[in-house]
C-alpha positions in Angstrom: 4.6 -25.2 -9.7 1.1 -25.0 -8.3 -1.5 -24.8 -10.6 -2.6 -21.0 -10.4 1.1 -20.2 -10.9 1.1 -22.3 -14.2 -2.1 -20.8 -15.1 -0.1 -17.1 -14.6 2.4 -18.1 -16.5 0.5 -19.3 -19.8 -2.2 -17.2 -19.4 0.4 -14.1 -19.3 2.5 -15.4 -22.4 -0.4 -16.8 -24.4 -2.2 -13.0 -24.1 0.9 -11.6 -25.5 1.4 -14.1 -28.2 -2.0 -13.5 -29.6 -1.6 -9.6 -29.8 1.7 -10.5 -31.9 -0.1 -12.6 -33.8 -3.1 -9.8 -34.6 -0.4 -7.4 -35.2 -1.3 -5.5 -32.5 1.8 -5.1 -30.5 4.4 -1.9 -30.9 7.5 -1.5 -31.1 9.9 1.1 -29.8 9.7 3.7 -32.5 5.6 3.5 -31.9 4.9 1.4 -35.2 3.7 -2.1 -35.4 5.2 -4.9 -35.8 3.7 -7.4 -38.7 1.0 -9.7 -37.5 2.6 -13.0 -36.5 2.3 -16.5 -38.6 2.1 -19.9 -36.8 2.1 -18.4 -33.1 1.2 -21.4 -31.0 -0.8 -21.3 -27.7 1.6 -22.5 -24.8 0.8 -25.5 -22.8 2.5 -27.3 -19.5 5.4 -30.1 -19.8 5.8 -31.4 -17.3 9.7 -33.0 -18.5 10.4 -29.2 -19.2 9.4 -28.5 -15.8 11.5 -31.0 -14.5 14.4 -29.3 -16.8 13.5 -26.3 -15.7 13.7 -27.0 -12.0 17.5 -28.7 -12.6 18.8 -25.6 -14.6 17.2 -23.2 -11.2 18.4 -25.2 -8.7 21.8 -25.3 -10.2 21.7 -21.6 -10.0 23.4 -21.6 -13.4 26.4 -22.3 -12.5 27.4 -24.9 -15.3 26.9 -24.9 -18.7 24.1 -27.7 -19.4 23.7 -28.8 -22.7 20.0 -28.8 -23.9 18.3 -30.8 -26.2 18.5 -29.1 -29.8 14.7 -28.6 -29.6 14.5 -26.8 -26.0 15.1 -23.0 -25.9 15.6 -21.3 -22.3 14.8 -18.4 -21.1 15.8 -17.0 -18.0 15.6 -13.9 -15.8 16.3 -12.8 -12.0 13.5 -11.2 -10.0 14.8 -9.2 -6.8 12.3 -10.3 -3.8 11.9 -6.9 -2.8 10.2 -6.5 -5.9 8.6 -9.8 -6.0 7.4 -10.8 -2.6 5.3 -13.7 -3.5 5.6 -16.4 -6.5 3.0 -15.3 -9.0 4.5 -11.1 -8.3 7.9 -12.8 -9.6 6.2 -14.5 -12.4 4.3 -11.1 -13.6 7.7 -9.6 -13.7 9.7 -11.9 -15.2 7.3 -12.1 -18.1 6.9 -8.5 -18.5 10.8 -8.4 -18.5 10.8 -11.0 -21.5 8.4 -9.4 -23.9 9.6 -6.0 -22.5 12.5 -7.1 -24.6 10.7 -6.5 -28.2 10.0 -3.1 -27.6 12.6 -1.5 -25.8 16.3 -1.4 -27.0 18.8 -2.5 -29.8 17.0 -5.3 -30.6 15.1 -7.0 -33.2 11.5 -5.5 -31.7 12.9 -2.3 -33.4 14.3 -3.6 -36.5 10.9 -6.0 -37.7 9.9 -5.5 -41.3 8.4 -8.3 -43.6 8.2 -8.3 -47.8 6.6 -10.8 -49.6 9.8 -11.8 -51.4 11.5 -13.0 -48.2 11.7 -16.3 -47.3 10.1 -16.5 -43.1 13.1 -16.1 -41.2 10.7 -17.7 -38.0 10.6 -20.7 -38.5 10.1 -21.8 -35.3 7.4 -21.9 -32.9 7.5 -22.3 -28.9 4.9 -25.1 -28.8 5.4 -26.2 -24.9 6.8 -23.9 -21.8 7.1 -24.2 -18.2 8.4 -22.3 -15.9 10.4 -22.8 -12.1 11.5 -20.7 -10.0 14.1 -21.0 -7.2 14.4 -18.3 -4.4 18.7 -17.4 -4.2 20.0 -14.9 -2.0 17.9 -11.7 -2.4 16.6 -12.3 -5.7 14.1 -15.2 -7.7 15.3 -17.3 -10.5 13.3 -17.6 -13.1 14.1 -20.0 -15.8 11.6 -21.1 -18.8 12.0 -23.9 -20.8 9.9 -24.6 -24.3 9.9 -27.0 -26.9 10.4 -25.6 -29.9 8.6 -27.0 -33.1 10.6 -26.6 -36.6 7.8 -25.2 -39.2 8.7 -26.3 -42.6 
């Protein structure tokens, strides 16, 4: 990726990870979820990048194995909603952390009590990003190191 479309990317992610770590983003029933612990800013990697670009390119059409410490996220952009690279990586983003607010997920079922063990104990410490244009749609596919907090 070109540099302003990394920059998108991490500057996107990194502003949504800080308001989860203030406690300052909501979920769907309109409360708050707890202010986050150990949220890392994102930075480029360029080996996940090169992941990244293999997993696109492939289209997903076999089951890679990843390394135990790389998580992958992934999400398809339709060009006529994305006509341009850094459209597709605003909405692939916003379709990510769209997830913890909307739905049957765990963005509606947070809660934290002192007497509980942190069930996060990991951290996204590196992420990239590529994208491959398919037939009518972009491929988006992130890939981060993730850090084991003990």
């Amino acid at each position: 990726m070109k540099d302003h479309q990394v920059n998108k990317f991490l500057d996107m992610h990194n502003a949504r990870r800080l308001s989860l770590a203030k406690g300052e983003v909501i979920k769907g029933n309109k409360n708050y979820m707890p202010q986050g612990a150990n949220i890392q800013k994102l930075s480029y990697n360029c080996s996940l990048e090169e992941a990244a670009i293999a997993r696109a390119e492939d289209c997903f059409k076999t089951e890679t194995e990843l390394d135990p410490d790389v998580g992958e996220n992934t999400a398809q952009v339709t060009l006529s909603s994305a006509p341009d690279k850094l459209t597709a990586i605003h909405n692939g983003v916003t379709s990510w952390w769209k997830q913890s607010r909307t739905g049957p997920n765990i963005g509606n079922q947070v809660y934290y009590r002192t007497i509980h063990t942190p069930s996060a104990n990991f951290a996204t410490k590196t992420g990239t990003v590529e994208m491959t244009v398919i037939p009518r749609s972009i491929s988006l596919t992130a890939h981060f190191l993730l850090l084991r907090l003990l």
